[in-house]
C-alpha positions as CSV (number, residue, x, y, z in Angstrom):
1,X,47.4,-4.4,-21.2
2,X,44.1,-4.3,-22.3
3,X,41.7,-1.4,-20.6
4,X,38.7,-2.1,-19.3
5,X,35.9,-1.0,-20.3
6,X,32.3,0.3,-19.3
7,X,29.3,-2.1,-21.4
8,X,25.9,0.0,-21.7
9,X,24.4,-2.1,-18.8
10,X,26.9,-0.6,-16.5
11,X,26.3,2.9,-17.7
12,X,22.3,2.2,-17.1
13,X,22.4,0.2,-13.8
14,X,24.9,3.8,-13.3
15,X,22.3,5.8,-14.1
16,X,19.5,4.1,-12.0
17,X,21.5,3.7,-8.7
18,X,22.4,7.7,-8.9
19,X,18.8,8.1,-9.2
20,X,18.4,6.1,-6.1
21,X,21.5,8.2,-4.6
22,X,19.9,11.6,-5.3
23,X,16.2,10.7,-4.5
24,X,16.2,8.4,-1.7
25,X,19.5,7.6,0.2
26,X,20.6,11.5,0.4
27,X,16.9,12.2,1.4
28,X,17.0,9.7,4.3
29,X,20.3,10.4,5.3
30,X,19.0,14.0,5.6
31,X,17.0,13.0,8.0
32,X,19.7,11.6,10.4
33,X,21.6,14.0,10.5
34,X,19.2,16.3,11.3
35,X,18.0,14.8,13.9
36,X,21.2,15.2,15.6
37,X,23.1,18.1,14.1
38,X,21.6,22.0,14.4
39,X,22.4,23.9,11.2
40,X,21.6,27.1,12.6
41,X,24.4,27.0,15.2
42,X,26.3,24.1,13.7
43,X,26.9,22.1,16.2
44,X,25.4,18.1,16.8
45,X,22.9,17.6,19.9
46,X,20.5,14.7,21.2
47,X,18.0,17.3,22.4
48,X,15.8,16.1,19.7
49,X,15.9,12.6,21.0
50,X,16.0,13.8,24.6
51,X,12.9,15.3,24.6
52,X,11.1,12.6,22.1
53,X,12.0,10.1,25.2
54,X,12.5,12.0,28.0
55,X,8.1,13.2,27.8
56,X,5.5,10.3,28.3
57,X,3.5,12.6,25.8
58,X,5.8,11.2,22.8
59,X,6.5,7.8,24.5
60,X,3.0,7.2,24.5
61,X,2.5,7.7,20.5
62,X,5.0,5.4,20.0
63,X,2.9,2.5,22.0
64,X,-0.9,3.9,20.9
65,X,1.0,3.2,16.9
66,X,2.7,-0.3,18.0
67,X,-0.7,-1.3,20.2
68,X,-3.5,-0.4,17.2
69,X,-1.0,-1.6,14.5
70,X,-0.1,-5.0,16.1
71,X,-3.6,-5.4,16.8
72,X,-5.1,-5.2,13.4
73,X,-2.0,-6.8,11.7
74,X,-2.9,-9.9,13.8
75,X,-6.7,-9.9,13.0
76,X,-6.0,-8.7,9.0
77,X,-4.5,-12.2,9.7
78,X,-6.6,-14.3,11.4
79,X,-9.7,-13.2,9.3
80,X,-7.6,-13.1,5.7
81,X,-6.1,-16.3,6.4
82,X,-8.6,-17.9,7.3
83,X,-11.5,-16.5,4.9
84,X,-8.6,-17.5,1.6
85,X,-8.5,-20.9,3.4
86,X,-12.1,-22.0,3.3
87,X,-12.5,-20.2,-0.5
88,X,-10.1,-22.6,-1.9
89,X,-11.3,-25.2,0.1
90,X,-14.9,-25.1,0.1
91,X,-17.2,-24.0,-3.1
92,X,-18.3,-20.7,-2.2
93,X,-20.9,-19.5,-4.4
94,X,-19.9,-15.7,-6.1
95,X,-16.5,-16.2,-5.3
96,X,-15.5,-14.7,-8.4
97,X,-17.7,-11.2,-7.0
98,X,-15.5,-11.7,-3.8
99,X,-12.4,-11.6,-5.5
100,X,-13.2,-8.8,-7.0
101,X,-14.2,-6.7,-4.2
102,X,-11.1,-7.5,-2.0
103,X,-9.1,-6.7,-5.2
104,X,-11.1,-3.7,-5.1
105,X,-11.0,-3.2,-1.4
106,X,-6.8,-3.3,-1.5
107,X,-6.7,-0.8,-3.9
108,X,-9.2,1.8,-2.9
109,X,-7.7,4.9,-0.9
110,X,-7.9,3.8,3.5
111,X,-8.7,7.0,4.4
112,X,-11.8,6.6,2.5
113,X,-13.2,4.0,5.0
114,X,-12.7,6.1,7.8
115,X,-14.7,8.7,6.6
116,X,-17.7,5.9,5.4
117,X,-17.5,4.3,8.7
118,X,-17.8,7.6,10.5
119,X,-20.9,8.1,8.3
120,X,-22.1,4.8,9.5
121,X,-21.7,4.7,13.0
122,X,-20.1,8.1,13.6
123,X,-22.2,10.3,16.5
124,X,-24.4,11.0,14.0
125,X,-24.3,7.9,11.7
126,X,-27.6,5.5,10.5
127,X,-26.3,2.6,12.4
128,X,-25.6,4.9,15.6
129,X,-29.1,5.8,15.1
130,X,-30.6,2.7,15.2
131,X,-28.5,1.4,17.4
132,X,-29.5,4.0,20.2
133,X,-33.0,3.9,19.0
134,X,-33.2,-0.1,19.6
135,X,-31.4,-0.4,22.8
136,X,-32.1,3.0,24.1
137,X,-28.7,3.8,24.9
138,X,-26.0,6.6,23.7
139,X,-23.5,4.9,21.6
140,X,-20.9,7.7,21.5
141,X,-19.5,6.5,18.1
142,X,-16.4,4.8,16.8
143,X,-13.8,7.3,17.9
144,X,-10.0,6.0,19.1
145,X,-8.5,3.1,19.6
146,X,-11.2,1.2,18.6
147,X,-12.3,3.2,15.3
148,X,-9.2,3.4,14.1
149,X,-9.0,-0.7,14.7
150,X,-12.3,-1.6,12.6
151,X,-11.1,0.4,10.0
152,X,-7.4,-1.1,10.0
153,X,-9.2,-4.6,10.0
154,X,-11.3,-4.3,7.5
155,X,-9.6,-2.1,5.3
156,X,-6.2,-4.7,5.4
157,X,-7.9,-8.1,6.0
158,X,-8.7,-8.6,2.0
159,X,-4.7,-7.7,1.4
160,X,-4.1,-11.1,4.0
161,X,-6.6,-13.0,1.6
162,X,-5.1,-12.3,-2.0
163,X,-1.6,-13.2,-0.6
164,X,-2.6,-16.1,1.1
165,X,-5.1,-17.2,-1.7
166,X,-1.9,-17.1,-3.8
167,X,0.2,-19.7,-2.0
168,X,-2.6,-21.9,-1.5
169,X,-3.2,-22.0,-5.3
170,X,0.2,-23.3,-5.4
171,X,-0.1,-25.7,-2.7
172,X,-0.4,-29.3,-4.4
173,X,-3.5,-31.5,-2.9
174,X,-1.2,-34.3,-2.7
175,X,-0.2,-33.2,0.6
176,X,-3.7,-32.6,1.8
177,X,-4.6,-36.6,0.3
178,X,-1.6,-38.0,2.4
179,X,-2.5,-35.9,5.7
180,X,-6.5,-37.0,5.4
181,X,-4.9,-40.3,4.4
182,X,-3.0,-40.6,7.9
183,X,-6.4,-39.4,9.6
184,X,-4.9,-35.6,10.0
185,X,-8.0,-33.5,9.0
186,X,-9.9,-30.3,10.0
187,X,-8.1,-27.8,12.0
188,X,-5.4,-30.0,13.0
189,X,-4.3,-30.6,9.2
190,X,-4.7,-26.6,8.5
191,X,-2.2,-25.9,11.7
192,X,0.0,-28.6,11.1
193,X,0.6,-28.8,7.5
194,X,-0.9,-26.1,5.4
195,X,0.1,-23.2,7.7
196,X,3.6,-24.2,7.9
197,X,4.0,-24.4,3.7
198,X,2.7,-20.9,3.8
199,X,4.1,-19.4,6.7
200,X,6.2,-17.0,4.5
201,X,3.4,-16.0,2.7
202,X,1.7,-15.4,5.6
203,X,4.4,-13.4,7.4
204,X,5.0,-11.4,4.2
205,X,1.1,-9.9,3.8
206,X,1.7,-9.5,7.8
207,X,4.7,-7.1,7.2
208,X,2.7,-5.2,4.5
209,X,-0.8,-5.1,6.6
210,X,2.0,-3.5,9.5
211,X,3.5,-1.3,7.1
212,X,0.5,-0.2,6.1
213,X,-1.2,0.3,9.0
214,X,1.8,2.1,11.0
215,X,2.7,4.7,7.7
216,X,-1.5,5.4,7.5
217,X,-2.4,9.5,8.5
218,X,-5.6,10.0,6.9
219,X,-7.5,7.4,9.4
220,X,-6.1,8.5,12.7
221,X,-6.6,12.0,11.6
222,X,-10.1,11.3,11.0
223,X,-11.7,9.2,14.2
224,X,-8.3,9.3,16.4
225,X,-10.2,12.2,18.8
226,X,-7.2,12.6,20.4
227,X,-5.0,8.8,20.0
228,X,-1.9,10.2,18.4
229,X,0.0,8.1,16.1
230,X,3.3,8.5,14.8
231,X,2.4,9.8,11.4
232,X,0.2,12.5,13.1
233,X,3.2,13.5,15.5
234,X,5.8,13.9,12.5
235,X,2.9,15.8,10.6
236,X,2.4,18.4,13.7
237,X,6.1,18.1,14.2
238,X,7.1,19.2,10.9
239,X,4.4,21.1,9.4
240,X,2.2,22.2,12.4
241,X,0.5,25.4,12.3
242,X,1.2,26.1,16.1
243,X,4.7,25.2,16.1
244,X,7.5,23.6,13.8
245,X,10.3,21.5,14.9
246,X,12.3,20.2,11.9
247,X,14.8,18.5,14.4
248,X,12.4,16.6,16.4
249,X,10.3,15.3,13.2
250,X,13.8,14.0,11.7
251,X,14.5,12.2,15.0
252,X,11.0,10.5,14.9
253,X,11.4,9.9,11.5
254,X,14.5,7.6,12.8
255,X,13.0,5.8,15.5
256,X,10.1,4.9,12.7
257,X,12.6,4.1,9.9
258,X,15.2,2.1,12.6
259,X,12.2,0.4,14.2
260,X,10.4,-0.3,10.7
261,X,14.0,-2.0,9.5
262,X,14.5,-4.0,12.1
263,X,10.6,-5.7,11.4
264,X,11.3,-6.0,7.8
265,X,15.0,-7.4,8.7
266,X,13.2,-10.1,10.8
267,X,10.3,-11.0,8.9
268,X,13.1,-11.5,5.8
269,X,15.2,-14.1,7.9
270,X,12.5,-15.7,9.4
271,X,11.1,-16.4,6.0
272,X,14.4,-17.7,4.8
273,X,14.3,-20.3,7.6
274,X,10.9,-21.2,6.6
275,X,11.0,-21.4,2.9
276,X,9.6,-24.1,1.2
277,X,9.7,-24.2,-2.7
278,X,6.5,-25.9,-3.6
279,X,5.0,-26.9,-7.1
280,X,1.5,-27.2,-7.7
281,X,1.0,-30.4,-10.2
282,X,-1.8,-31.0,-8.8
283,X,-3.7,-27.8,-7.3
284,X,-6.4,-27.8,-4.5
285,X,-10.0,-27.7,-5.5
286,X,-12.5,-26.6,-3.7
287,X,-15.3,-29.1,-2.6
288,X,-19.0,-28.7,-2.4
289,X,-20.3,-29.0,1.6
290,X,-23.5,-29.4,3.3
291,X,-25.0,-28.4,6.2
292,X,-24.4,-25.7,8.8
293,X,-21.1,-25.8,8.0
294,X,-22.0,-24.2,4.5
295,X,-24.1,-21.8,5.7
296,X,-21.7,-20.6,8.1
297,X,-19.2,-20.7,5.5
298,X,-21.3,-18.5,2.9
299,X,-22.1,-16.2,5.7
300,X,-18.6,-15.4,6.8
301,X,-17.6,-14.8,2.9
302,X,-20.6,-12.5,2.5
303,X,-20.4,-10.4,5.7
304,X,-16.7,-9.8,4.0
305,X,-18.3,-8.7,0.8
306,X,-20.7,-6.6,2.8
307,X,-18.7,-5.1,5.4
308,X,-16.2,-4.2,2.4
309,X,-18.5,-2.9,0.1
310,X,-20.1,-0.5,2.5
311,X,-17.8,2.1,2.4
312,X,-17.9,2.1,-1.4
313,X,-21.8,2.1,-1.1
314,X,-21.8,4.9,1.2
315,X,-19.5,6.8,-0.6
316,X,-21.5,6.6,-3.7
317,X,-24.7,7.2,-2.4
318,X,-23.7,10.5,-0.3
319,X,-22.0,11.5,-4.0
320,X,-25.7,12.1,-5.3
321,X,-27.6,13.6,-2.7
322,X,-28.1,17.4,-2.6
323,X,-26.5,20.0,-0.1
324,X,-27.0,22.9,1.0
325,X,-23.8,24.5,1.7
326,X,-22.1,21.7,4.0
327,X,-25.1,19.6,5.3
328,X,-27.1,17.2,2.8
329,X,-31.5,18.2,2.0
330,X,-33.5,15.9,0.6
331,X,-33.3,15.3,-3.0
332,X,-30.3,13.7,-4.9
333,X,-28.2,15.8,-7.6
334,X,-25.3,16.1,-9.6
335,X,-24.6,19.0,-7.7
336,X,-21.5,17.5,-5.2
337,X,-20.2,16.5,-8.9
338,X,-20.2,20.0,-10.1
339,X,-18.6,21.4,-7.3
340,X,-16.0,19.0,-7.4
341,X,-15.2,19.8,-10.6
342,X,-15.5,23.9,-10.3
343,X,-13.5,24.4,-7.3
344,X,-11.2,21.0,-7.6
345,X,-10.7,20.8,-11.4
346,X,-7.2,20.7,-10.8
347,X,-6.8,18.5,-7.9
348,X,-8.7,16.0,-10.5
349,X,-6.2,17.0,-13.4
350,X,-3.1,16.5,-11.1
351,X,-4.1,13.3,-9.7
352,X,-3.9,11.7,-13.5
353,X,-1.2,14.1,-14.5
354,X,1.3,13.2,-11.5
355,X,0.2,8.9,-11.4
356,X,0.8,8.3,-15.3
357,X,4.0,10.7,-15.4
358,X,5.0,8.9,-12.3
359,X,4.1,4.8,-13.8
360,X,6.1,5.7,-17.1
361,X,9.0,6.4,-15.0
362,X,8.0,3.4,-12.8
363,X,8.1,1.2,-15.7
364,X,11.4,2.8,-17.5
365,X,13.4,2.4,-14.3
366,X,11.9,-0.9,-13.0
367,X,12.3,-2.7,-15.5
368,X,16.5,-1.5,-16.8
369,X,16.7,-2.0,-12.9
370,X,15.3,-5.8,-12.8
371,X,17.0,-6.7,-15.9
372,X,20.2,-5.7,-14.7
373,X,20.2,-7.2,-11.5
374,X,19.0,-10.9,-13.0
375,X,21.0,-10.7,-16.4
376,X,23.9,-9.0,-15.5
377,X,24.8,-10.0,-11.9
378,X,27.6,-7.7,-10.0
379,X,28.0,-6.2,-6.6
380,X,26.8,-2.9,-7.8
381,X,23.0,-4.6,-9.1
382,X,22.9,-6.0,-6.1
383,X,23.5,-3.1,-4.2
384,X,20.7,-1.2,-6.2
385,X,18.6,-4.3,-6.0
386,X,18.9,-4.2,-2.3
387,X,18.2,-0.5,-2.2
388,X,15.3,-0.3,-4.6
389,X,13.1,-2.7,-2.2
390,X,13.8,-0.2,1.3
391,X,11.0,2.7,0.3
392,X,9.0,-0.6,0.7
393,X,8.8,0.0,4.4
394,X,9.4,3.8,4.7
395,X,6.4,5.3,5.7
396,X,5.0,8.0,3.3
397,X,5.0,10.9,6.0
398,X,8.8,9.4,6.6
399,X,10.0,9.8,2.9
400,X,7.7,12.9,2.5
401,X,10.1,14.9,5.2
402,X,13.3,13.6,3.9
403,X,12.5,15.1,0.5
404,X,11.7,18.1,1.9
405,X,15.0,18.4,4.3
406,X,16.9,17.8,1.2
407,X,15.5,19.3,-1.7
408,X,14.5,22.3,0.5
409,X,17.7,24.7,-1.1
410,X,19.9,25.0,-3.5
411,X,21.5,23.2,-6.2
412,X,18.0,21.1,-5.8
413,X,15.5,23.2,-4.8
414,X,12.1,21.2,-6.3
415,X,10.3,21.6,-2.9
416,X,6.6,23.1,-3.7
417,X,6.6,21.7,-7.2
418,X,4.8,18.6,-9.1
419,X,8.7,17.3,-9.8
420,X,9.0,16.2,-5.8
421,X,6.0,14.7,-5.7
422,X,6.4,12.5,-8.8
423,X,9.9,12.0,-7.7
424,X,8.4,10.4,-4.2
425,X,6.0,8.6,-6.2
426,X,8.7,6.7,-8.3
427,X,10.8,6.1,-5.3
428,X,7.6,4.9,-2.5
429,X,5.9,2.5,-5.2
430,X,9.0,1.5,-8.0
431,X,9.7,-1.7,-5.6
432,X,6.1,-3.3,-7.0
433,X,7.3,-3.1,-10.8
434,X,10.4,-4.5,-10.1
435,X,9.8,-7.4,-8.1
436,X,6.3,-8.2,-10.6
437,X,9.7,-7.7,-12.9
438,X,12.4,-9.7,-11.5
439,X,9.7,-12.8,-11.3
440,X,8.8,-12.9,-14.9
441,X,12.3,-12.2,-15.9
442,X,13.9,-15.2,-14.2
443,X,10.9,-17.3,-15.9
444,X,12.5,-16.2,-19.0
445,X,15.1,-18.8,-20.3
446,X,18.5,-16.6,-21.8
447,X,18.6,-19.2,-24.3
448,X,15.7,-17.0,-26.5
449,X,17.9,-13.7,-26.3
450,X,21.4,-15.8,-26.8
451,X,19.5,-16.6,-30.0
452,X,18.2,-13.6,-31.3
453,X,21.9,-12.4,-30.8
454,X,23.7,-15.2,-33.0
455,X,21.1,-14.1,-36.0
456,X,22.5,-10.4,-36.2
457,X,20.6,-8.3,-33.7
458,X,22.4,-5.9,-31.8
459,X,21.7,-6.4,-27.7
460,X,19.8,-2.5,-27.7
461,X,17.3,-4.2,-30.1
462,X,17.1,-7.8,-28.6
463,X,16.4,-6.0,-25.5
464,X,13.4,-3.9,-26.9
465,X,12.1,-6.0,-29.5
466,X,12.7,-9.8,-27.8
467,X,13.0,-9.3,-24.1
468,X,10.8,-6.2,-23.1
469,X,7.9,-7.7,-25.3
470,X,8.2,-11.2,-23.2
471,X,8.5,-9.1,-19.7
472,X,5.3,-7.2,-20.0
473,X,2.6,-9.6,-19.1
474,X,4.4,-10.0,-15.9
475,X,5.5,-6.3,-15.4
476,X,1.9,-5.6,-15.9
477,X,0.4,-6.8,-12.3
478,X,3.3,-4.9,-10.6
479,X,2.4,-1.7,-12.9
480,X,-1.5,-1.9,-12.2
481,X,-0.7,-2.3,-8.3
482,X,2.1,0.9,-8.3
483,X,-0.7,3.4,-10.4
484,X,-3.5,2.2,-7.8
485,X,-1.2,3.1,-4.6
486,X,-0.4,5.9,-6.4
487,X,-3.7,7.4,-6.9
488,X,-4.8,6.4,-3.3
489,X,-1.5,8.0,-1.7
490,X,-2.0,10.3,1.0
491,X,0.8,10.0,3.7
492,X,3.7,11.7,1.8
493,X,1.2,13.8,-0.6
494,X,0.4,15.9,2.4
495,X,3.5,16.7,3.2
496,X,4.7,17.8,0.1
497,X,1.6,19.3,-1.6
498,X,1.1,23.7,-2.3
499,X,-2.1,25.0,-3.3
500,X,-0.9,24.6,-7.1
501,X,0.1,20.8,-7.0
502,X,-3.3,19.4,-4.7
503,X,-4.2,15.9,-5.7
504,X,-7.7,14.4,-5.2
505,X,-6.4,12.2,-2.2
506,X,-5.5,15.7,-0.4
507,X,-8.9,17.9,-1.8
508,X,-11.0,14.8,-0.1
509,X,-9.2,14.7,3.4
510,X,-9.4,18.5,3.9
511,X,-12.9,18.4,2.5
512,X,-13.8,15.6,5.0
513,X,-12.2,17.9,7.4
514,X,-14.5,20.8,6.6
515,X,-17.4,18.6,6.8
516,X,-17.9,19.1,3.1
517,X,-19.0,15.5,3.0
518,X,-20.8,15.8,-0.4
519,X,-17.8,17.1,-2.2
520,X,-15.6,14.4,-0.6
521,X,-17.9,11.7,-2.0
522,X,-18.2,12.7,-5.0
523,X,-13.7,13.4,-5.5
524,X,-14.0,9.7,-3.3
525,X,-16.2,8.0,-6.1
526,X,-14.6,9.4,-9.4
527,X,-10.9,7.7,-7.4
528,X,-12.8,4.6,-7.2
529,X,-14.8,4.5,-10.0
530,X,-10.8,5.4,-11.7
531,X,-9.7,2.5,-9.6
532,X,-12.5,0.2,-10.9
533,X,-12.7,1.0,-14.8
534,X,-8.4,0.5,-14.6
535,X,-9.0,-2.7,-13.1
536,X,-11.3,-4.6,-15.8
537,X,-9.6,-2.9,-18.2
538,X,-6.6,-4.8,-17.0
539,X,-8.5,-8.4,-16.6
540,X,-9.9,-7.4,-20.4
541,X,-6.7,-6.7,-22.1
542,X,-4.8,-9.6,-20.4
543,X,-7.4,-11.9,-20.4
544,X,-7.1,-12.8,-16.5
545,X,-9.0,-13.3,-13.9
546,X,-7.0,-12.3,-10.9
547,X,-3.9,-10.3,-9.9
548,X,-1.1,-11.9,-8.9
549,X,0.3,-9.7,-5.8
């Protein structure tokens, strides 16, 4: 009898899932068990759990992160859906500008618009000012709930659009003809037969806007004032500088991870039930209107453009005006630049260092890990398929402790080195590369490789010379989109940072914390300026116009 043997493919897809063992399912199961198992007597307990339900202090977190979360996942929607709706539907002069600055928007770090709105209409902002001065009253600032809401909303509704504006691109007019044709217009033909093709669209953007929203520190840090959110409890939990309980952070951590599964479970199967494949032969194009329905139109896509490209404004400008210690004088300066540079060199240096050492990994493991799961089909690439796309709804503060917990001791003690927080990056943002991959993949007939093979070339050199070539102008958008996240990452940075391994996202919260505003602008501009530059480089080299997401 013949024995079986083990192709390269099955040594690879090998290699990639014990990756995924070491770095992310040991981490998380970490994180179980200690929530319920004391290593210092050894013995299991529910205290943990006991006392994150049993106090109305804790409970309460839990419905201040569902309450501000739900609400700003449902407006991202309302105002995304419906601003992608009337742009490919009506002709909105600089469309192309607003594109960009969603595109722009999406990928710029969220924390960053906490600090610019609290610059704007913060106790002491310009628009407080003249707000109080106009209507003689004491506006107290946006602080809380409702802070923390503007900034959600406005920071996530442009992630709503690009989705959205994606589906609709492939949504064939046809449709709209025979609905106008059978006297369905308006409102009724958006609720009744465009909303229902792109329902899945729409519910996927609203899983990422929630994921989003719920895994964010840096805002409710910032203009919370005292409405805790989950992150900020596991933070204070686990690395508090009153008090540190390990056990009660994992057992958060749980609640968030079970809580965050059971969304993403439902959100899959109800897009399953609601799939519709659609093929665009004949796409929608937007029409010229008149009237006040055009200016009101306009004006809703520009106060978009505006209200997202005030933070950016605001950041820039407070970037170039002198200080004086902390507080800004009058006069504008390079001098918030040379700071930055002095005393944050290395925050600057890391921040590239970590994010391109992190995408080549990205790209390395994304794209063995796509091409084994669509060419060579078995339980095992479907296992690491399935697994690779679950740090897709861990929240960063979530995955940050679980790496700690396990690579806190020997055999693997990496803890308080650059290693665990590339590591975290590969593992939080590899599931953009690989689904950008498995699309472009499975648009790639088998026939071309089948060919290459029957003309003498091994399947090592098909691979890198036929198939890798073909892959890369799809593995591109996925690539672009995990570097930008990466750059912008705070949640799991924080947790895992030493003085030696500081990234820029880190050096401009605890700046912003100081009250070292002009510092923070100017780290806050070179990111998006980085963010920027990346970005045309991308529509330059590829010759698009647009990011597929």
């Amino acid at each position: 009898m013949k024995k079986k043997t083990f192709s390269g493919w099955t040594w690879i897809t090998l290699a990639c899932f014990l990756f995924f063992a070491v770095f992310f399912i040991y981490p998380i199961s970490r994180i179980f068990l200690n929530s319920v198992y004391d290593f210092n007597t050894g013995t299991f307990s529910l205290k943990a759990f006991e006392k994150f339900f049993g106090k109305k202090y804790y409970t309460n977190t839990i419905w201040n992160s569902l309450k501000v979360t739900t609400c700003a996942t449902v407006l991202a929607c309302l105002f995304g859906t419906s601003l992608a709706y009337f742009a490919r539907t009506i002709r909105i002069r600089g469309k192309r500008v607003l594109d960009i600055v969603m595109l722009i928007s999406v990928l710029s770090p969220p924390f960053i618009g906490a600090y610019s709105w609290i610059v704007l209409l913060g106790r002491a902002g310009v628009i407080t000012a003249v707000i109080n001065r106009i209507f003689h009253i004491t506006f107290n600032g946006i602080y809380g709930f409702s802070g923390i809401l503007l900034v959600f909303t406005v920071k996530l509704s442009p992630l709503v659009y690009l989705y959205v504006s994606g589906a609709l691109k492939n949504l064939d007019n046809s449709l709209n003809e025979a609905a106008e044709n059978m006297g369905c217009s308006g409102i009724k033909k958006m609720f009744t037969v465009i909303l229902p093709l792109i329902l899945p669209t729409v519910l996927a953007s609203a899983l990422l806007v929630f994921m989003r929203a719920l895994a964010d520190f840096g805002t409710p840090m910032l203009i919370g004032e005292g409405y805790r959110t989950l992150p900020e409890l596991i933070y204070n939990s686990f690395i508090g500088e009153v008090s540190q309980d390990h056990s009660f952070a994992a057992a958060i951590a749980v609640v968030v991870v079970i809580f965050t599964t059971i969304i993403f479970l439902l959100q899959q199967w109800i897009s399953k039930k609601k799939n519709i494949e659609m093929s665009s032969m004949n796409p929608m194009e937007p029409r010229p209107v008149q009237g006040v329905k055009n200016v009101l139109v306009h004006g809703y896509a520009y106060l978009f453009i505006l209200l997202e490209l005030l933070p950016i404004i605001v950041v820039a400008y407070n970037s170039f005006q002198n200080t004086s210690g902390t507080m800004f004088v009058e006069g504008y300066s390079f001098n918030s630049y040379i700071k930055a540079f002095n005393s944050m060199g290395s925050s600057i240096a890391n921040t590239y260092l970590y994010s391109i050492t992190a995408l080549a990994l990205i790209l390395v493991i994304g794209i063995l890990t796509s091409y084994s799961a669509v060419r060579r089909p078995s339980v095992l690439t479907a296992i690491l398929d399935t697994t690779t796309m679950f740090p897709y709804i861990i929240p960063g503060s979530v995955l940050g402790i679980a790496m700690l917990l396990a690579f806190n001791h020997r055999p693997l003690l990496i803890s308080g080195t650059a290693l665990i927080i590339i590591v975290t990056y590969v593992v939080r943002r590899l599931p953009y590369t690989i689904r950008s991959s498995n699309a472009i993949l499975r648009q790639i007939s088998p026939s071309v490789e089948e060919a290459a093979l029957s003309l003498g070339a091994s399947s090592p050199k098909t691979f890198t010379k036929i198939t890798v070539p073909m892959m890369i102008s799809g593995v591109l958008p996925g690539a672009l989109m995990s570097w930008m996240s990466i750059i912008s990452e705070l949640s799991a940075s924080i947790m895992l940072y030493v003085g030696s391994t500081k990234t820029m996202t880190i050096s401009i919260y605890t700046e912003v914390i100081r009250g070292n505003y002009g510092v923070a602008s100017a780290l806050s501009t070179i990111l998006i300026a980085s963010t920027v530059i990346v970005l045309f480089l991308f529509f330059k080299i590829t010759g698009r116009s647009e990011i597929d997401l």
